[in-house]
C-alpha positions in Angstrom: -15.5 -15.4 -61.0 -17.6 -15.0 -64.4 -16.6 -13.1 -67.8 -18.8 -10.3 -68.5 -21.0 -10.0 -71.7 -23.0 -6.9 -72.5 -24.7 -6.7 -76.0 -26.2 -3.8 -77.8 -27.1 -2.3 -74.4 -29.1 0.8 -74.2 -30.0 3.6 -71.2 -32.3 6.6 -71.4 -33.2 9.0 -68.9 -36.2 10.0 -70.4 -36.3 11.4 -73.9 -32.1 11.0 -73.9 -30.8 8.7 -74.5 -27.1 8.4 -72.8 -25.9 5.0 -74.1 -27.0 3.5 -77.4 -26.1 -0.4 -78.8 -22.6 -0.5 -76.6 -20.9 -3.8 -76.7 -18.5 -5.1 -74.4 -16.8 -8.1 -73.4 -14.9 -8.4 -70.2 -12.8 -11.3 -69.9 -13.1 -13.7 -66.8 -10.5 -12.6 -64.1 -9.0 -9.3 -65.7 -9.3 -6.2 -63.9 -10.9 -3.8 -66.1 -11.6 0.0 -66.6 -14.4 2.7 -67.8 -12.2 6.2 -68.2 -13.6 9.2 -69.2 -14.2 12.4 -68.1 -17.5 13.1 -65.7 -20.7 12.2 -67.9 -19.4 10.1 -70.6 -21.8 7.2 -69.1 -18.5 5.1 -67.4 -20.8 5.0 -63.7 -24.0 4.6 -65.7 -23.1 1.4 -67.6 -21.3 0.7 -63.8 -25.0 0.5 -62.6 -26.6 -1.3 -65.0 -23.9 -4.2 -64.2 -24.7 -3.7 -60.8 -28.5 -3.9 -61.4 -28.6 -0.4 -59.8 -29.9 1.2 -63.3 -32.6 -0.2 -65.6 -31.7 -1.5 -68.6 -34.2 -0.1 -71.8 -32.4 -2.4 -74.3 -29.7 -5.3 -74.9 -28.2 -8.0 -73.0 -26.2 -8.3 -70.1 -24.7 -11.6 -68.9 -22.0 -13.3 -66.0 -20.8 -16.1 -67.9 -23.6 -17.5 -69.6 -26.3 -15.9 -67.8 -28.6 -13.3 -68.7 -28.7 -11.3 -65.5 -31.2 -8.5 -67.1 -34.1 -9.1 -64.8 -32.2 -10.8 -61.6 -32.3 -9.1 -58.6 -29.2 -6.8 -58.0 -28.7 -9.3 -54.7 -28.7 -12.3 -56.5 -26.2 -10.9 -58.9 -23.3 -12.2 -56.4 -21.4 -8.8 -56.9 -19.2 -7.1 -54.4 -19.2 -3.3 -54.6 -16.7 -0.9 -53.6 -18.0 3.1 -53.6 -16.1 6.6 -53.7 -17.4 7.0 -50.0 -16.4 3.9 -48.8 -19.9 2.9 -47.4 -19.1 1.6 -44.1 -21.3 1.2 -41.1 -19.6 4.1 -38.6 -21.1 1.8 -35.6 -19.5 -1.5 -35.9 -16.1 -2.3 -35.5 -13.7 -3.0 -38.8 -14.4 -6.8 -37.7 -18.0 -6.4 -37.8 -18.0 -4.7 -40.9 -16.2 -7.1 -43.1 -18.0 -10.3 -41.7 -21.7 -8.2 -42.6 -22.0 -10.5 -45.9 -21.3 -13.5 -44.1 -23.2 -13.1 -41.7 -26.3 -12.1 -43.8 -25.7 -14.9 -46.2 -25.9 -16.6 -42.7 -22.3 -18.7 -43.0 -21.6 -20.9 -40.0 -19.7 -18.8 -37.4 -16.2 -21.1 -38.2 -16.1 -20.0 -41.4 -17.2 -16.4 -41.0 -14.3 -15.9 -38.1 -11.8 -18.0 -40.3 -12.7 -15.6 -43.8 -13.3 -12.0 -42.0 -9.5 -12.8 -40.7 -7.8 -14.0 -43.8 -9.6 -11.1 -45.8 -8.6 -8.3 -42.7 -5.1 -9.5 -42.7 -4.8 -9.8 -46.7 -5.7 -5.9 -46.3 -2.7 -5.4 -43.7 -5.9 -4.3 -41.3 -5.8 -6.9 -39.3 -4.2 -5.1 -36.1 -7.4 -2.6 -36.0 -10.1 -5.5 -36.1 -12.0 -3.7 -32.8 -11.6 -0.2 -33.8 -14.5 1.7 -35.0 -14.1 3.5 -38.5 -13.9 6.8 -37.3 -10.4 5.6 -35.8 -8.8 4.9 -39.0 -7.8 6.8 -42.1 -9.1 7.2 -45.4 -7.2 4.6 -47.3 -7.8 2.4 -44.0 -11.6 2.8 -44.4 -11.2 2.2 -47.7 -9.2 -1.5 -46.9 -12.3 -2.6 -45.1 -14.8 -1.2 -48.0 -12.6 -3.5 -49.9 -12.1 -6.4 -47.6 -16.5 -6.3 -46.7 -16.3 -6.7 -50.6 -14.5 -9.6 -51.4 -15.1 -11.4 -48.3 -18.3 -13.2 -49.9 -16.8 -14.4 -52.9 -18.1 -12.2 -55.3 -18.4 -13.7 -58.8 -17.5 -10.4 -60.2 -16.1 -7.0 -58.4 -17.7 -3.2 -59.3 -15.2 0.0 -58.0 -16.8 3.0 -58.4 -14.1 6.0 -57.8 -13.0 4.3 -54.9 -9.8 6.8 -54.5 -11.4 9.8 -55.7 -11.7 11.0 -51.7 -8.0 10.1 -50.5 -4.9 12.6 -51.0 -2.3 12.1 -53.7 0.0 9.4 -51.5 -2.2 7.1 -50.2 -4.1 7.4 -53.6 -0.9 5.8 -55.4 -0.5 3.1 -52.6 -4.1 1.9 -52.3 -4.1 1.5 -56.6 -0.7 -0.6 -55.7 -3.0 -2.2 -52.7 -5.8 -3.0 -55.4 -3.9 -4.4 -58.2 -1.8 -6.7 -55.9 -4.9 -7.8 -54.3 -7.3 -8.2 -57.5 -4.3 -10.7 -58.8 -4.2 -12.9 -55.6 -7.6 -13.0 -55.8 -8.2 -13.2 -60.0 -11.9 -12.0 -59.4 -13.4 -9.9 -62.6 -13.1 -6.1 -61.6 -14.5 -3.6 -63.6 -13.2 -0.6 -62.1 -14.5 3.5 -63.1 -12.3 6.0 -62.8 -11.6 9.5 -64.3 -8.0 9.5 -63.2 -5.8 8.3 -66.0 -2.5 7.8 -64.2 -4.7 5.5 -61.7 -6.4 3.4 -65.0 -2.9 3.0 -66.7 -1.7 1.8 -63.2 -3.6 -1.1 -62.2 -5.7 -2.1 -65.7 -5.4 -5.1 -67.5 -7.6 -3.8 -70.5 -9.0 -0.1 -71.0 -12.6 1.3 -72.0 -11.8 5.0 -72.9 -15.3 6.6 -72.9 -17.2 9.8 -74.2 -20.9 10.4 -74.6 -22.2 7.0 -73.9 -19.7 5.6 -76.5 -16.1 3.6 -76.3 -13.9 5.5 -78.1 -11.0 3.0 -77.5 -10.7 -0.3 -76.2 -7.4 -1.9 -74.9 -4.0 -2.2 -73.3 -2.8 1.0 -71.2 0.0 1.0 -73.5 -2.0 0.4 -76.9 -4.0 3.1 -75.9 -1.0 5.7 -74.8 0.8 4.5 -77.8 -1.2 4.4 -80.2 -5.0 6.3 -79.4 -7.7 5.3 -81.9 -8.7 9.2 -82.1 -7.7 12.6 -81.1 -10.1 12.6 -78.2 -8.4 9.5 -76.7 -4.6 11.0 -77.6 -5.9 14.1 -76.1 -7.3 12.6 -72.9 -4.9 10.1 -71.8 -1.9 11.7 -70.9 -0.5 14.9 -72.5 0.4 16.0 -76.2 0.7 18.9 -78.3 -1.5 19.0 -81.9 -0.4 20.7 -84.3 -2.1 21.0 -88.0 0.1 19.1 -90.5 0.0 17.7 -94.0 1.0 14.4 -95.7 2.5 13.5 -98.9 4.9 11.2 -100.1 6.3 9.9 -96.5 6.8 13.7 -95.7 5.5 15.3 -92.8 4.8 19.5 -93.1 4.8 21.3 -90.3 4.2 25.3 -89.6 6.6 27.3 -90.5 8.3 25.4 -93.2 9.7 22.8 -91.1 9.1 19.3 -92.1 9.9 15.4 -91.1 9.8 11.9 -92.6 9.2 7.9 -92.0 9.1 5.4 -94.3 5.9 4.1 -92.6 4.4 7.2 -94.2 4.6 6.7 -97.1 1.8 4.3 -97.2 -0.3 7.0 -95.8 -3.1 9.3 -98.0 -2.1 12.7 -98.5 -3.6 15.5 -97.4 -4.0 17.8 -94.4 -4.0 15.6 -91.0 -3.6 16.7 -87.4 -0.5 15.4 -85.8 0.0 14.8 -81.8 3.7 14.5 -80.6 3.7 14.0 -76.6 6.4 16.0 -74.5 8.8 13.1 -73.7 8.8 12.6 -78.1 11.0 15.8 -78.4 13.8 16.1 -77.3 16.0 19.2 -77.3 19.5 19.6 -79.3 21.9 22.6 -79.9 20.6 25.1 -82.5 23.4 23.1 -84.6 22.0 20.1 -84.5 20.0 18.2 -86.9 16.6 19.1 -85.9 13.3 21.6 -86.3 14.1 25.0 -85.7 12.7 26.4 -82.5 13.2 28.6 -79.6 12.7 28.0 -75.5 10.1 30.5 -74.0 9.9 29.4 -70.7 11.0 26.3 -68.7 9.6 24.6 -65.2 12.0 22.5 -62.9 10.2 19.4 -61.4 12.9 18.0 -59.9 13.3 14.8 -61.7 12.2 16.0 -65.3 12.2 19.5 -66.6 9.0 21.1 -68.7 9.5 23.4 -71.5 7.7 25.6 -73.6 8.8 25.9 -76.9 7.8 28.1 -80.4 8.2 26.0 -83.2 7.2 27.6 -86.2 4.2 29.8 -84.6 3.1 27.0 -82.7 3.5 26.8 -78.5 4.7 22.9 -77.7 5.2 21.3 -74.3 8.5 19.2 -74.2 9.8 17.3 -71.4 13.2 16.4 -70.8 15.1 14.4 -67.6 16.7 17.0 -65.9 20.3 17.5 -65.1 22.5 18.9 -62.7 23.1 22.3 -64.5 20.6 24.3 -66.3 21.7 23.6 -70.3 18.6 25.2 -71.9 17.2 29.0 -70.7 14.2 30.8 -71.8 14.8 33.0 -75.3 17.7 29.5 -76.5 17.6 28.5 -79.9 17.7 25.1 -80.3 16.9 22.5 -82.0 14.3 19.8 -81.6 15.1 16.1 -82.7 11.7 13.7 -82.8 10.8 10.3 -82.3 9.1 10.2 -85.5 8.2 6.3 -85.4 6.4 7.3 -82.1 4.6 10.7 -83.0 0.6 10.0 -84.4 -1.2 11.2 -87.3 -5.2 11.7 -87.5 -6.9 12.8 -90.4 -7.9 16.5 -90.2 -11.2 15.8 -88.3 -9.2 14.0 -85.5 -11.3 10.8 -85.5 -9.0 8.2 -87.1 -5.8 7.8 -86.5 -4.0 7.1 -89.7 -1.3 4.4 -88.2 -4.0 2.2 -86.5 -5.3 1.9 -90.3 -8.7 1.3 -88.9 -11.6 2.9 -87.1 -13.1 2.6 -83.8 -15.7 4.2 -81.6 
């Protein structure tokens, strides 16, 4: 296991230059993630790590090594890919004990660690099957089990559940996190997928154009995003245009709200994102903003619905009950969680609660 160090690291492709002076540091046995959407440089930095990539500036070290200029198989890194890599001819057996047997392990060992790896990845019962006789998320159990089986010091997963269907995509993140804790092996895992990095991360890198917009917890970063981009991309909100002033919030259409934690706050227009689950949805009255339902989507569980509130279209979701209490052309009201609700200045980079900037 090894903590993870990269200073002031650079990557061009030529005359661009797709990641300039990013610093990171990963701690030693947390499983961490690079989110953002395709191109923001999350695989890239992935390969640098990796030694896959060339590095044109900075430092990257495991532990206290500098690993810039070691070989990427000296780096002592198990890696995981989107297509799960496996060798179609050998058996599930033969494919996990491949690192052992190249790092040329005595044959007690290698039987005694391709086993306990096979059976920590329930896989155990299809040891002489070939991979074309298992499923996705089993293929993707052996990528995993080939991976850790040589003791990696550190653990790269890049999109490894991109090519499995929506269930077995929610039970292998369940299978990864349980297993990355057994083990306590650094993981720095990419992904695109939000719902799968707020699942299984210990820390978040929320990424866009080579830069980390936001750094940490799943639920700092849901909670309170350092910018728009990040409220905008993790999860869903509405944004609406706003202005501040004296602990008063204005909204379109003369509707308005207050906290005492804005009064601290400069005034001045600001951009405001309220996430679905922050409204919720009173008789017209109620204490509330004045609004009217324009259409409304049963999901079983929780119920979506589109809302005007003073010109502006807002998504608000609600738990659902057993009769239908709110129909399309309802006025209502709409109480909000105002201590949960953020506020960005007018350019959207800043978020105004965090009281500091990041990126």
């Amino acid at each position: 296991m090894s903590k993870i160090t990269i200073r002031q690291a650079v990557k061009r492709y030529g005359d661009n230059t797709v990641i300039s002076g990013l610093d990171l540091d990963i701690r030693d046995g947390e499983l961490f993630t690079l989110l953002g959407p395709s191109g923001c440089g999350k695989t890239t930095l992935l390969r640098m790590i990796a030694g896959f990539n060339s590095i044109e500036g900075g430092d990257f070290y495991f532990g206290d090594e500098r690993i810039n200029d070691k070989d990427p198989a000296k780096r002592n890194i198990g890696m995981v890919f989107q297509n799960y890599a496996i060798f179609p001819h050998m058996t599930v057996f033969d494919n996990v004990a491949f690192g052992l047997k190249n790092r040329k392990v005595d044959k007690p060992t290698l039987q005694r660690e391709t086993e306990r790896f096979l059976k920590m990845m329930q896989i155990d019962e299809y040891a002489k099957r070939l991979p074309q006789n298992l499923s996705g998320g089993q293929q993707q159990r052996v990528a995993l089990a080939r991976a850790l089986v040589i003791a990696p010091d550190v653990l790269l997963m890049d999109e490894p559940l991109s090519n499995l269907d929506a269930k077995l995509r929610v039970e292998m993140r369940s299978a990864i996190r349980d297993i990355q804790r057994e083990v306590g092996i650094t993981t720095v895992y990419v992904t695109h997928d939000q719902e799968e990095a707020m699942s299984i991360s210990d820390t978040i890198a929320v990424m866009r154009d080579g830069a980390i917009q936001h750094l940490g917890t799943p639920r700092e970063i849901y909670q309170r995003p350092a910018n728009l981009f990040v409220a905008t991309f993790i999860g869903r909100t509405n944004v609406l245009p706003g202005a501040l002033g004296g602990g008063v919030l204005s909204l379109a259409g003369g509707r308005s709200l207050s906290h005492d934690s804005w009064r601290t706050l400069p005034a001045g227009p600001v951009k405001v994102s309220i996430r679905p689950e922050e409204f919720s949805i009173a008789p017209a009255d109620a204490p509330g903003l004045e609004a009217v339902i324009t259409d409304s989507t049963y999901l079983g569980r929780s119920t979506h619905y589109t809302v005007e509130l003073g010109g502006e279209k807002v998504e608000v979701v609600e738990e659902s009950s057993i009769d239908e209490t709110h129909r399309p052309g309802d006025a209502v009201r709409l109480a909000v969680k105002c201590r949960e609700i953020n506020i960005f200045d007018v350019a959207g980079e800043n978020n105004l609660l965090r009281g500091e900037r990041h990126g």
